[in-house]
PyMOL Python script that loads the backbone (N, CA, C, O; Angstrom):
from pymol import cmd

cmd.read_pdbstr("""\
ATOM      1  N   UNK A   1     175.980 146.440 123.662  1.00  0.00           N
ATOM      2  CA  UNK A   1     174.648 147.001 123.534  1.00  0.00           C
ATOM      3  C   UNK A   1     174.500 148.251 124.387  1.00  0.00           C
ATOM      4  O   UNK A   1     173.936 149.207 123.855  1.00  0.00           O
ATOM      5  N   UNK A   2     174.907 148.367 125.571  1.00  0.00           N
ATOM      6  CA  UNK A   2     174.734 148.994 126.428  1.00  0.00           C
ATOM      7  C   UNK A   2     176.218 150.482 125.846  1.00  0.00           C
ATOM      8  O   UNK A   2     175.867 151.561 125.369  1.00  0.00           O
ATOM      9  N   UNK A   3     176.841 150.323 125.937  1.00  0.00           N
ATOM     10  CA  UNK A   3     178.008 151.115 125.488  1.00  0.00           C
ATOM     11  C   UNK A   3     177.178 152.014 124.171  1.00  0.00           C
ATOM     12  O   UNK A   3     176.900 153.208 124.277  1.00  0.00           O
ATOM     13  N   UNK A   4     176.803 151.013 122.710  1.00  0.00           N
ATOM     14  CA  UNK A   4     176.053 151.921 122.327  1.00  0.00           C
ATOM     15  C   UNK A   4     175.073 152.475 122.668  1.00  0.00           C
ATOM     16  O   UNK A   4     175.182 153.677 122.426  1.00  0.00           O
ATOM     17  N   UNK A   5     174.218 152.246 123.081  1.00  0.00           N
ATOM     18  CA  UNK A   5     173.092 153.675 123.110  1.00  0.00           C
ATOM     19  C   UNK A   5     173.701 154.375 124.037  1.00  0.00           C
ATOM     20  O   UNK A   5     173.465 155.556 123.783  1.00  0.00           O
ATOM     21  N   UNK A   6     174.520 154.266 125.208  1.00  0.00           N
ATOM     22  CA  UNK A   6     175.490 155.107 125.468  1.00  0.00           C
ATOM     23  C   UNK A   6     175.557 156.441 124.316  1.00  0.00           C
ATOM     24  O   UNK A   6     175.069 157.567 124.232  1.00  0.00           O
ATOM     25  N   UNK A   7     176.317 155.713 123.643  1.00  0.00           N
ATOM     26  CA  UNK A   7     177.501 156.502 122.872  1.00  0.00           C
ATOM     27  C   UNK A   7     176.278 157.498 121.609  1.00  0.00           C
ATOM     28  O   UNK A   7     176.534 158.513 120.960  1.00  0.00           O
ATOM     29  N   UNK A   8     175.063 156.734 121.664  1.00  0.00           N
ATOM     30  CA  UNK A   8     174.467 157.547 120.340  1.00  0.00           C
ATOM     31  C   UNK A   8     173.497 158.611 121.389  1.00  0.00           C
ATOM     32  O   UNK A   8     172.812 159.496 120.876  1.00  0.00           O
ATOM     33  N   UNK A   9     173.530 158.435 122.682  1.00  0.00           N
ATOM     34  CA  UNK A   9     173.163 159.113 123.715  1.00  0.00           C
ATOM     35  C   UNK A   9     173.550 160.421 124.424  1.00  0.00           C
ATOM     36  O   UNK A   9     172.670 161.274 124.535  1.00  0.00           O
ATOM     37  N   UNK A  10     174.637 160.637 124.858  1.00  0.00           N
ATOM     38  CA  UNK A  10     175.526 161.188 125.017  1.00  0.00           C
ATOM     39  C   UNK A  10     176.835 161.998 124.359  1.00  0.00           C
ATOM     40  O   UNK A  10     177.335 163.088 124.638  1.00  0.00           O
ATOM     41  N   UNK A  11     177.102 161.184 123.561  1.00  0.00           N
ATOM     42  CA  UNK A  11     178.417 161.357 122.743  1.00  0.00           C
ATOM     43  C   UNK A  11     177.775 161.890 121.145  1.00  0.00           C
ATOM     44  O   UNK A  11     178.065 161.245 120.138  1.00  0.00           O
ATOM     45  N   UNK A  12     177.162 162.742 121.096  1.00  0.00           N
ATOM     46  CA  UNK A  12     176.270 163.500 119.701  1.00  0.00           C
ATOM     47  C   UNK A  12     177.678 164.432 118.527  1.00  0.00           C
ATOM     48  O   UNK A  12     178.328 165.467 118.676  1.00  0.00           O
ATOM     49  N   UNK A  13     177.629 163.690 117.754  1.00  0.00           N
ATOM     50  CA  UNK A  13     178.547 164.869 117.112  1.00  0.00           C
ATOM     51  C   UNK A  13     177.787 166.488 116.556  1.00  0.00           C
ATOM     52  O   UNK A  13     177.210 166.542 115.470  1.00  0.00           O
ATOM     53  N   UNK A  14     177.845 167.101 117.014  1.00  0.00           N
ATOM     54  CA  UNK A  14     177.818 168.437 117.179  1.00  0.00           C
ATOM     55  C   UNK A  14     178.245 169.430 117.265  1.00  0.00           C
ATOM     56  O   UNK A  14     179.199 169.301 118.031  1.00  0.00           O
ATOM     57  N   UNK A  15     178.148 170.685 116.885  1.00  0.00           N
ATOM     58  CA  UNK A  15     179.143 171.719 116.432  1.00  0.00           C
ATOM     59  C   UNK A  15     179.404 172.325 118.487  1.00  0.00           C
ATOM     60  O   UNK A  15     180.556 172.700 118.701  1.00  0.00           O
ATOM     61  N   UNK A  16     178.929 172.355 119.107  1.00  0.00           N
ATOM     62  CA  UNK A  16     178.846 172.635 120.528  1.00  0.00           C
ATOM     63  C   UNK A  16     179.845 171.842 120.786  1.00  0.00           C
ATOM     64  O   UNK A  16     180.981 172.154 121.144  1.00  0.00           O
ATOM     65  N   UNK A  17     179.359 170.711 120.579  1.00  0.00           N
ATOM     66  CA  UNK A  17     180.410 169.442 121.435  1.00  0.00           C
ATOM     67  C   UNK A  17     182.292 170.321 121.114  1.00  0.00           C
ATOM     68  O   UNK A  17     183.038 170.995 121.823  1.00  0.00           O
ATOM     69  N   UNK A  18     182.351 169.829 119.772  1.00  0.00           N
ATOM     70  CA  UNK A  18     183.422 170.604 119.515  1.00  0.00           C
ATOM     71  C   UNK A  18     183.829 171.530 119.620  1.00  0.00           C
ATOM     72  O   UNK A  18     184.986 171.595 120.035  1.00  0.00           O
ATOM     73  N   UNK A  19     183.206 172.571 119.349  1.00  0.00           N
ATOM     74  CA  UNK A  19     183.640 174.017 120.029  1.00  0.00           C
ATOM     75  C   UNK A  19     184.325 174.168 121.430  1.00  0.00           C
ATOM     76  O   UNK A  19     185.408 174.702 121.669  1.00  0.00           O
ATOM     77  N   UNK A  20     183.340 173.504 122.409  1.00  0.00           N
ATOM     78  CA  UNK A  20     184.094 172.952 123.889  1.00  0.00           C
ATOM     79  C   UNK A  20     185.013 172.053 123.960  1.00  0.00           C
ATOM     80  O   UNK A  20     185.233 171.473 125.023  1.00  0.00           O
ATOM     81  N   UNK A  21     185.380 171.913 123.360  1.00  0.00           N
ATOM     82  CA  UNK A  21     186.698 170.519 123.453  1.00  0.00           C
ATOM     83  C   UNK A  21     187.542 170.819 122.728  1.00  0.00           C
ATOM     84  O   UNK A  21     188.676 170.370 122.896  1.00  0.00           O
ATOM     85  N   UNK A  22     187.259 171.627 121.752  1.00  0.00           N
ATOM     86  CA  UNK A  22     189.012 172.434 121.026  1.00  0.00           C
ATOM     87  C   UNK A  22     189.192 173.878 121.852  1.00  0.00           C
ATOM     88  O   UNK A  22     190.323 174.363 121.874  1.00  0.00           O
ATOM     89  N   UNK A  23     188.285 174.456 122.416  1.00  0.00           N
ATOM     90  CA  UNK A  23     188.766 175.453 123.141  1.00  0.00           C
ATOM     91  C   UNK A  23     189.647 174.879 124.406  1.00  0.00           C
ATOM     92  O   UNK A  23     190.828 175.182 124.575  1.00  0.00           O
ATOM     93  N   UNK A  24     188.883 173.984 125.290  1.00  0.00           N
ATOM     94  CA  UNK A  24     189.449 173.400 126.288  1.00  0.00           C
ATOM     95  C   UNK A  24     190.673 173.123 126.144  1.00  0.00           C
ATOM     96  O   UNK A  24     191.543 173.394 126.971  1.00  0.00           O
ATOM     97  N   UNK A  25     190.956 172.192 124.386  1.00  0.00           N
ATOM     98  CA  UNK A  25     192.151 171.779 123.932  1.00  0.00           C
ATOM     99  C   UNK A  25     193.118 173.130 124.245  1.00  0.00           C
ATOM    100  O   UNK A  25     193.886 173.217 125.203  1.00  0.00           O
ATOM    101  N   UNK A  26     192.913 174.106 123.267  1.00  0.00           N
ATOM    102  CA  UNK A  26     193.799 175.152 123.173  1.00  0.00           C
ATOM    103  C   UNK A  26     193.936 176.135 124.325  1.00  0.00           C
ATOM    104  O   UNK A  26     194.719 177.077 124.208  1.00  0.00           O
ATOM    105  N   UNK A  27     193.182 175.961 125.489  1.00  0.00           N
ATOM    106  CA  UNK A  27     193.614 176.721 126.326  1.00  0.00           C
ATOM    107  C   UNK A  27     194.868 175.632 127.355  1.00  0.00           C
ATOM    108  O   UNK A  27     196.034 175.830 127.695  1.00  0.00           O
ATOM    109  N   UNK A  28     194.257 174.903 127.494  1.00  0.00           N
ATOM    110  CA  UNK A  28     195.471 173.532 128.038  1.00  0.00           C
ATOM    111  C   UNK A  28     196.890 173.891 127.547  1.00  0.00           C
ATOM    112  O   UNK A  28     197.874 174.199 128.218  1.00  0.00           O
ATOM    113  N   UNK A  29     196.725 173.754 125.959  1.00  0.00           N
ATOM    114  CA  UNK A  29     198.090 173.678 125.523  1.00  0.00           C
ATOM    115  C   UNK A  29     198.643 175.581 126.057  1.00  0.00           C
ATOM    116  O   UNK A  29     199.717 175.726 126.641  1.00  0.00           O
ATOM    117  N   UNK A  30     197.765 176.782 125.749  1.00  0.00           N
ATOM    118  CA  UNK A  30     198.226 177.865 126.348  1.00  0.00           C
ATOM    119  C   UNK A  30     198.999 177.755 127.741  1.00  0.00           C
ATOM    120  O   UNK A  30     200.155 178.142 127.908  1.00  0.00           O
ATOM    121  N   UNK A  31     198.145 177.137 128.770  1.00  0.00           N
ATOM    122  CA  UNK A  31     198.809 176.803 130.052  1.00  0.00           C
ATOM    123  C   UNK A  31     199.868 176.045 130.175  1.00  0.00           C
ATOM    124  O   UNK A  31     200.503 176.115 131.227  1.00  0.00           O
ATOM    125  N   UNK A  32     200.323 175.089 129.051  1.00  0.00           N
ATOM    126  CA  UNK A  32     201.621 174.057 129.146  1.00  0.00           C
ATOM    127  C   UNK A  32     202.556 174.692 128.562  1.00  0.00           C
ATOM    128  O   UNK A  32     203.737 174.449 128.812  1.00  0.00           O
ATOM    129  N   UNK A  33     202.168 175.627 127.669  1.00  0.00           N
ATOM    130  CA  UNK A  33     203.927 176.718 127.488  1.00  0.00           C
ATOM    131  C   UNK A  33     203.693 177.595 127.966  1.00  0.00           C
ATOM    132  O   UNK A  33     204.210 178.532 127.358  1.00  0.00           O
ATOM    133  N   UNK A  34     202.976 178.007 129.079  1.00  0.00           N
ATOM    134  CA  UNK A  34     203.305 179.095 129.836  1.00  0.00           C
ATOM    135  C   UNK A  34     203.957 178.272 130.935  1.00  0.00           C
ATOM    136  O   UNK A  34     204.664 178.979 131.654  1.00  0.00           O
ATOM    137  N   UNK A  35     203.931 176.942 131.293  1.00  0.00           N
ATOM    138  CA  UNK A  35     204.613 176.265 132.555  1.00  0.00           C
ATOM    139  C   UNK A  35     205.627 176.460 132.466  1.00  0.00           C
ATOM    140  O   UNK A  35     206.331 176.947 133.351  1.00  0.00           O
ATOM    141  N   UNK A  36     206.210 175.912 130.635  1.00  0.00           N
ATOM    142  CA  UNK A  36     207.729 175.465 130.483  1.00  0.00           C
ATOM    143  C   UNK A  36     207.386 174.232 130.009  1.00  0.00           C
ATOM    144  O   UNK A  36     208.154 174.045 129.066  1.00  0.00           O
ATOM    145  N   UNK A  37     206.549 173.121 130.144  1.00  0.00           N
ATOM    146  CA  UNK A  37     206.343 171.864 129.668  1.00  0.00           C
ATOM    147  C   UNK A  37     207.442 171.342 128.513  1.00  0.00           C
ATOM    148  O   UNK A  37     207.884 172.232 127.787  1.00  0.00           O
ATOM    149  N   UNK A  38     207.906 170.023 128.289  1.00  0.00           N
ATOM    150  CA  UNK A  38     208.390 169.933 127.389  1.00  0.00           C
ATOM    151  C   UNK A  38     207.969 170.154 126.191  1.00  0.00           C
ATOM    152  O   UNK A  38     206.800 169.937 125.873  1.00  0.00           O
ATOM    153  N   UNK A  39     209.085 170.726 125.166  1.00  0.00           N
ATOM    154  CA  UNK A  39     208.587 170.756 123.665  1.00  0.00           C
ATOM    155  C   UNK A  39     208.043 170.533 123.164  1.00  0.00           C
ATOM    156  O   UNK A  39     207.265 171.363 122.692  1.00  0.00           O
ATOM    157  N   UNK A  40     207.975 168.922 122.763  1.00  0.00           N
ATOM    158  CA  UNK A  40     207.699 168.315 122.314  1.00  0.00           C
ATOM    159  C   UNK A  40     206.224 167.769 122.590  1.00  0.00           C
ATOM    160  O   UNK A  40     205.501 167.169 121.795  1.00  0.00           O
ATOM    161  N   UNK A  41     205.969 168.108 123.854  1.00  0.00           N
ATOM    162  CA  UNK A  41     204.387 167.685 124.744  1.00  0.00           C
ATOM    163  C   UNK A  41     203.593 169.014 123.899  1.00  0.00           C
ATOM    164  O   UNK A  41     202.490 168.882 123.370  1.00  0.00           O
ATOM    165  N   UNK A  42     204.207 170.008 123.894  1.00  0.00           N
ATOM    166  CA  UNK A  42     203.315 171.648 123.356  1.00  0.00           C
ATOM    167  C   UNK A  42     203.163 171.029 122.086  1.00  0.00           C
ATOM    168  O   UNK A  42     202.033 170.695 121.731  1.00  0.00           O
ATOM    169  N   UNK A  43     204.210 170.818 121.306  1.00  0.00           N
ATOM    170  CA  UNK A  43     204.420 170.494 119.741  1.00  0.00           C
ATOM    171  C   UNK A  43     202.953 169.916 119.173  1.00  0.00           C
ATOM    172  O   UNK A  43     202.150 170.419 118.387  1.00  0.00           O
ATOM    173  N   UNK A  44     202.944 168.579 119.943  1.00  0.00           N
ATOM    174  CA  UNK A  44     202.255 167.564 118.822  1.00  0.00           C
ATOM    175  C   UNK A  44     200.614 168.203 119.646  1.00  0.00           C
ATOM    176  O   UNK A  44     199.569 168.541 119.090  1.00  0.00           O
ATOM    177  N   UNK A  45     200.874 168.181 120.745  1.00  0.00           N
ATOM    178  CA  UNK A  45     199.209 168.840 121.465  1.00  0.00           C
ATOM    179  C   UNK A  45     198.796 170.089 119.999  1.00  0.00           C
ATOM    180  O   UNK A  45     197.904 169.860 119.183  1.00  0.00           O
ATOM    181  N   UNK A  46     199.379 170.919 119.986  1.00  0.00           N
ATOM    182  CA  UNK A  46     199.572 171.978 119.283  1.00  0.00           C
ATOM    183  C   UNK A  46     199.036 171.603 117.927  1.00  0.00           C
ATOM    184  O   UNK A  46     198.335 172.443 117.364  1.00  0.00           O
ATOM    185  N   UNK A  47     199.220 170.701 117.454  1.00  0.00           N
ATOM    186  CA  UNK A  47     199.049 169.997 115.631  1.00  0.00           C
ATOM    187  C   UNK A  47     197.833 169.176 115.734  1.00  0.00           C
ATOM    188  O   UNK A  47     197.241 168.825 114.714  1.00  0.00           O
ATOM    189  N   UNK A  48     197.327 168.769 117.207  1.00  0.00           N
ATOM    190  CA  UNK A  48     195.939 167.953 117.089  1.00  0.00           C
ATOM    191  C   UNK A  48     195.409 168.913 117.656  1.00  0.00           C
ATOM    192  O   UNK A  48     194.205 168.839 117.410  1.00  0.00           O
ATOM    193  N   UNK A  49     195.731 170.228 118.604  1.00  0.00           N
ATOM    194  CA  UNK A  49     194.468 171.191 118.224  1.00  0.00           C
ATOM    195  C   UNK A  49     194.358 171.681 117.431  1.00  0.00           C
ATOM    196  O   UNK A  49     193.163 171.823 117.172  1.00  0.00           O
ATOM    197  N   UNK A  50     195.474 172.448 116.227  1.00  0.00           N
ATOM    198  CA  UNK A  50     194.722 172.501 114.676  1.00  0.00           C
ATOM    199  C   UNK A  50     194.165 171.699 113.976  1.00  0.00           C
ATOM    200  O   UNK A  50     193.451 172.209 113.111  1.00  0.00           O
ATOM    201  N   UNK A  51     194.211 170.432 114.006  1.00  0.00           N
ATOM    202  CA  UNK A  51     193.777 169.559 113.443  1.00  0.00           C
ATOM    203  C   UNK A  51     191.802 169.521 114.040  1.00  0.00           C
ATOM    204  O   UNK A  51     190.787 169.592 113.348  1.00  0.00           O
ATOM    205  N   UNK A  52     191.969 169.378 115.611  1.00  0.00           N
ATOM    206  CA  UNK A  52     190.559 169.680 116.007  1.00  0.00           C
ATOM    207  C   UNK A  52     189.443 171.134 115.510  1.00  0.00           C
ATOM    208  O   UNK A  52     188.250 171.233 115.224  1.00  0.00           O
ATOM    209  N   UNK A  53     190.856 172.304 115.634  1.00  0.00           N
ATOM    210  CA  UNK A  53     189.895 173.008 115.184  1.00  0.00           C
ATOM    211  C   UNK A  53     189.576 173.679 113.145  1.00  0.00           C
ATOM    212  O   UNK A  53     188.986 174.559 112.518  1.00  0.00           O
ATOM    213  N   UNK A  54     190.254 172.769 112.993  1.00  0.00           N
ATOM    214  CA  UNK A  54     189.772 172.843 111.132  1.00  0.00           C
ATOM    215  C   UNK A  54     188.029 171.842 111.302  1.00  0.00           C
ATOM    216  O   UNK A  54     186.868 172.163 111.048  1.00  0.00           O
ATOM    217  N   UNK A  55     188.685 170.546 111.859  1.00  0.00           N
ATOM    218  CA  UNK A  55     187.208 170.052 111.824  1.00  0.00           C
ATOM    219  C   UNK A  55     186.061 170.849 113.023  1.00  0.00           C
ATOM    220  O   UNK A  55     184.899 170.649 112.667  1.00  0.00           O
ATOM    221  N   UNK A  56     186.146 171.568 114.145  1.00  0.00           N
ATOM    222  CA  UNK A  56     185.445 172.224 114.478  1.00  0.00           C
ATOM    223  C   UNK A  56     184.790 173.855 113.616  1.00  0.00           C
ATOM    224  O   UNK A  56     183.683 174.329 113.872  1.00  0.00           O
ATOM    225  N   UNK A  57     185.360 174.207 113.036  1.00  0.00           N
ATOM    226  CA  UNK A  57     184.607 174.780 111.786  1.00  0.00           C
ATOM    227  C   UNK A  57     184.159 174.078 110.722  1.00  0.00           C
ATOM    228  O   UNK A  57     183.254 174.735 110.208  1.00  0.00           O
ATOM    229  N   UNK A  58     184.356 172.992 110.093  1.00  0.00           N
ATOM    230  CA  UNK A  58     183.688 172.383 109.812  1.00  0.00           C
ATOM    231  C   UNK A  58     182.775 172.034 110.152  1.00  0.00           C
ATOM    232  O   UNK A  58     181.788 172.291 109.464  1.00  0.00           O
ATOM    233  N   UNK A  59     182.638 171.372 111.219  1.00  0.00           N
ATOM    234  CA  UNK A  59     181.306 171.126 111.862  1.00  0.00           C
ATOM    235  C   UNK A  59     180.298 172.070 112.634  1.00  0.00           C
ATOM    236  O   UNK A  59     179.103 171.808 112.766  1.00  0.00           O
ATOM    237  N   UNK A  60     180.994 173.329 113.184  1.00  0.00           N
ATOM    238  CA  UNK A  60     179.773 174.590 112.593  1.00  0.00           C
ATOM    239  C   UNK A  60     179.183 174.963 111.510  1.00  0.00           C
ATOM    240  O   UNK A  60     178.002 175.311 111.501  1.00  0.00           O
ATOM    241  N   UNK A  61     180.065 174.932 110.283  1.00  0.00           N
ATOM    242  CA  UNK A  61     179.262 175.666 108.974  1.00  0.00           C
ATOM    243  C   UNK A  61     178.336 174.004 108.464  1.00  0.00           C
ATOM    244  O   UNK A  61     177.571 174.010 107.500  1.00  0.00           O
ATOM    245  N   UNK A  62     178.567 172.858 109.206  1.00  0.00           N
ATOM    246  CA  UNK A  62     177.599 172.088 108.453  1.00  0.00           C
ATOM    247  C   UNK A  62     176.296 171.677 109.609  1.00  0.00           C
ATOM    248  O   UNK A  62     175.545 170.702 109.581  1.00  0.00           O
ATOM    249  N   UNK A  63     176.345 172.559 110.380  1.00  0.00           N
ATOM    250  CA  UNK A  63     175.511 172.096 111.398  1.00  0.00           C
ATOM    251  C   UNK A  63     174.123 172.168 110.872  1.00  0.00           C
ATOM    252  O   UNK A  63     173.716 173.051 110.118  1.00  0.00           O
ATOM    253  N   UNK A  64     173.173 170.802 111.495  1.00  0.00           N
ATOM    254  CA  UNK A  64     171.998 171.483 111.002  1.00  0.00           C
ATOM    255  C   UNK A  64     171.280 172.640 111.673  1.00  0.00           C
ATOM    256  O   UNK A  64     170.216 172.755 111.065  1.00  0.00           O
ATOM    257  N   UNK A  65     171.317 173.135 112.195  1.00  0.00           N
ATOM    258  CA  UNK A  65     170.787 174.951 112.997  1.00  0.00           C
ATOM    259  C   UNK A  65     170.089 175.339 111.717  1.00  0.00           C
ATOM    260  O   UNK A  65     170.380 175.421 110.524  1.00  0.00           O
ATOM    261  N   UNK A  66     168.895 175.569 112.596  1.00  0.00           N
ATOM    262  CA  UNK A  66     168.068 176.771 111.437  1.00  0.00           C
ATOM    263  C   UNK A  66     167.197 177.754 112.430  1.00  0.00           C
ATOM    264  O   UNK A  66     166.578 177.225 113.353  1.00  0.00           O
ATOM    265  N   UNK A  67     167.149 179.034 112.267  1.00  0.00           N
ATOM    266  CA  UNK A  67     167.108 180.291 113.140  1.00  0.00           C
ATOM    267  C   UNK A  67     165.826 180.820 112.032  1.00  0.00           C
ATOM    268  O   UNK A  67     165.863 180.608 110.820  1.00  0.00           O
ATOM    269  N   UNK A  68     164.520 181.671 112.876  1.00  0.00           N
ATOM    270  CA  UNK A  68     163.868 181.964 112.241  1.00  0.00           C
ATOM    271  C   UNK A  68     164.342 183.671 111.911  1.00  0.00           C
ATOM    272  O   UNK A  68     163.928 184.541 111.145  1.00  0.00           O
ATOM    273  N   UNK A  69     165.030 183.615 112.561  1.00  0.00           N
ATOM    274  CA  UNK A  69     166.162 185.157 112.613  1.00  0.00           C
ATOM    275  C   UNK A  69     166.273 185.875 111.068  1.00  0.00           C
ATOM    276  O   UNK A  69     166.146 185.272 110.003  1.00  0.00           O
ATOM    277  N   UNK A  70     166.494 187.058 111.211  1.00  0.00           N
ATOM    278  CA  UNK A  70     166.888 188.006 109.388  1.00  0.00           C
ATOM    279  C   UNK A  70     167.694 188.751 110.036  1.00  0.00           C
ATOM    280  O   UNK A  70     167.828 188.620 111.253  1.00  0.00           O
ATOM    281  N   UNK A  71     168.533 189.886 109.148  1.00  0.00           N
ATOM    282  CA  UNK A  71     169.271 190.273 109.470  1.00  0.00           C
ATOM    283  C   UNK A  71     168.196 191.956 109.848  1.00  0.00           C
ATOM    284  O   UNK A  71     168.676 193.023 110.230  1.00  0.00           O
ATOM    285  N   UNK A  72     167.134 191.746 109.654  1.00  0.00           N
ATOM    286  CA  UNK A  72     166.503 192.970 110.152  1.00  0.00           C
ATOM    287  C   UNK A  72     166.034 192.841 111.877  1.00  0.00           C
ATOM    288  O   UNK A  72     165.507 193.766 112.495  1.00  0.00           O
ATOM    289  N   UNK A  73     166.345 191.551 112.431  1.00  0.00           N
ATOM    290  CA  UNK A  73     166.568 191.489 113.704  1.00  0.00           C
ATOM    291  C   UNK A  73     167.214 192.600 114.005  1.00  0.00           C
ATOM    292  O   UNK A  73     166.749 193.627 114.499  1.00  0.00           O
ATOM    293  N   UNK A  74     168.525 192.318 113.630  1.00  0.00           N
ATOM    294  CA  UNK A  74     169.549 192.979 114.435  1.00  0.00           C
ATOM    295  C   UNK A  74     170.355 192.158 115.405  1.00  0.00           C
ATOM    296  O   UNK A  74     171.028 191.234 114.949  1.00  0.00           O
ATOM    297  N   UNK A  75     170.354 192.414 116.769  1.00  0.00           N
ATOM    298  CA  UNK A  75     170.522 191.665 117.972  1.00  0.00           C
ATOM    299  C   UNK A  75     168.947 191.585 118.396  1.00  0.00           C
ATOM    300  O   UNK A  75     167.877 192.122 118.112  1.00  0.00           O
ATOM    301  N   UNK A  76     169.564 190.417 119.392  1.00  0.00           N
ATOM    302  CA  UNK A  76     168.189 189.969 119.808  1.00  0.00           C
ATOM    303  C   UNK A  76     167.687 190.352 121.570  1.00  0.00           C
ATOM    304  O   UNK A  76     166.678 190.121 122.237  1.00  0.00           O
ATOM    305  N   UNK A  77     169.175 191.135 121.856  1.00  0.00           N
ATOM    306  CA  UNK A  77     168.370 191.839 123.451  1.00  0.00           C
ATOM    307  C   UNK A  77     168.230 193.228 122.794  1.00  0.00           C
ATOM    308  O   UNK A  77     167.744 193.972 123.646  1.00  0.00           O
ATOM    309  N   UNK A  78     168.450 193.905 121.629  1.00  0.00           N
ATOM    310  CA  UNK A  78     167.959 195.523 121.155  1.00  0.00           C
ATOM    311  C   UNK A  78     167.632 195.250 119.768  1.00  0.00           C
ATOM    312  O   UNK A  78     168.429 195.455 118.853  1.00  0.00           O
ATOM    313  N   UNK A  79     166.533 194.815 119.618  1.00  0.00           N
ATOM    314  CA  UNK A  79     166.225 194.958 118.319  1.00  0.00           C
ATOM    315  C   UNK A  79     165.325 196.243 118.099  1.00  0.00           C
ATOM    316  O   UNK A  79     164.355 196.738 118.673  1.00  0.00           O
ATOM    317  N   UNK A  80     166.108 196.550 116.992  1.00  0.00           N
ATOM    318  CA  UNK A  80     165.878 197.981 116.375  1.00  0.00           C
ATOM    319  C   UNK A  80     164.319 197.958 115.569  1.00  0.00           C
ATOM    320  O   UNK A  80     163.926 197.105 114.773  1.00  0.00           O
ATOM    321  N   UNK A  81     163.606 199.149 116.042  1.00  0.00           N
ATOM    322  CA  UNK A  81     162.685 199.893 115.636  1.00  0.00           C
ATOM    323  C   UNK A  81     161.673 198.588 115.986  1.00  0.00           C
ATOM    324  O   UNK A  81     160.951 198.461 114.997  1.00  0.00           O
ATOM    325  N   UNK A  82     161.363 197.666 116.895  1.00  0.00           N
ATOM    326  CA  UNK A  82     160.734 196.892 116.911  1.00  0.00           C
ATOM    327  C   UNK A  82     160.158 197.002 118.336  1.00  0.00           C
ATOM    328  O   UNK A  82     159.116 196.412 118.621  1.00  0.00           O
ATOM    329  N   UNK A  83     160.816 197.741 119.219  1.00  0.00           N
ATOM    330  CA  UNK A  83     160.619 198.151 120.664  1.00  0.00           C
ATOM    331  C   UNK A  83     158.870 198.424 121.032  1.00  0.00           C
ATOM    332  O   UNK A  83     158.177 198.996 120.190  1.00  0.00           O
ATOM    333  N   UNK A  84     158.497 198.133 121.855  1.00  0.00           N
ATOM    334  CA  UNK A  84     157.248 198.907 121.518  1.00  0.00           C
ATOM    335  C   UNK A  84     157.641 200.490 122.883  1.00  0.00           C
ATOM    336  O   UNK A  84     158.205 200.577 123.974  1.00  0.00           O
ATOM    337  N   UNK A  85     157.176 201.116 122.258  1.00  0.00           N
ATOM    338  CA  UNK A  85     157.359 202.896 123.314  1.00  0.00           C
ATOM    339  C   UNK A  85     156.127 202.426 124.787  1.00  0.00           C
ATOM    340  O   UNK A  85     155.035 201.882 124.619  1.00  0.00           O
ATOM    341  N   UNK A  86     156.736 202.842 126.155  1.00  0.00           N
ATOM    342  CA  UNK A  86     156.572 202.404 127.229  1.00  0.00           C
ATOM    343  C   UNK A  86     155.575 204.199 127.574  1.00  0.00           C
ATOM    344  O   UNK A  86     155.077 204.426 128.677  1.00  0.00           O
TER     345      UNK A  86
END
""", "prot")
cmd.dss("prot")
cmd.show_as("cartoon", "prot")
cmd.util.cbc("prot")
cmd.orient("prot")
């Protein structure tokens, strides 16, 4: 009982969540063949961070996010022609 609401608490599947945890993934594995690490440790690390990050784009393009944003924003620290003159 306790473990779940834990887990529906904390542990949210989310396009964030993932994003941070396959980067983390792939910079790890960057640092273990720059050591020398064995092969085989880079190898399979290497095939479950592609594997993490196919489903981490996945789970950005299905995120629910909705932005009241247009593309006549622009950016949102210089938005164009919207300035007011000082």
């Amino acid at each position: 009982m306790i473990l779940s609401n834990l887990n529906k608490k904390y542990m949210k599947n989310n396009a964030g969540f993932w994003v941070l945890i396959t980067s983390l993934m792939l910079i790890t594995i960057t640092i273990m063949a720059a050591l020398d690490f064995p092969f085989n440790w880079v190898f399979y690390l290497t095939v479950i961070g592609e594997g993490m990050m196919i489903y981490t784009v996945y789970a950005v393009l299905t995120d629910e996010y909705h932005s009241d944003k247009t593309f006549d924003d622009f950016y949102e620290d210089h938005p164009i022609g919207k300035q007011k003159d000082l």
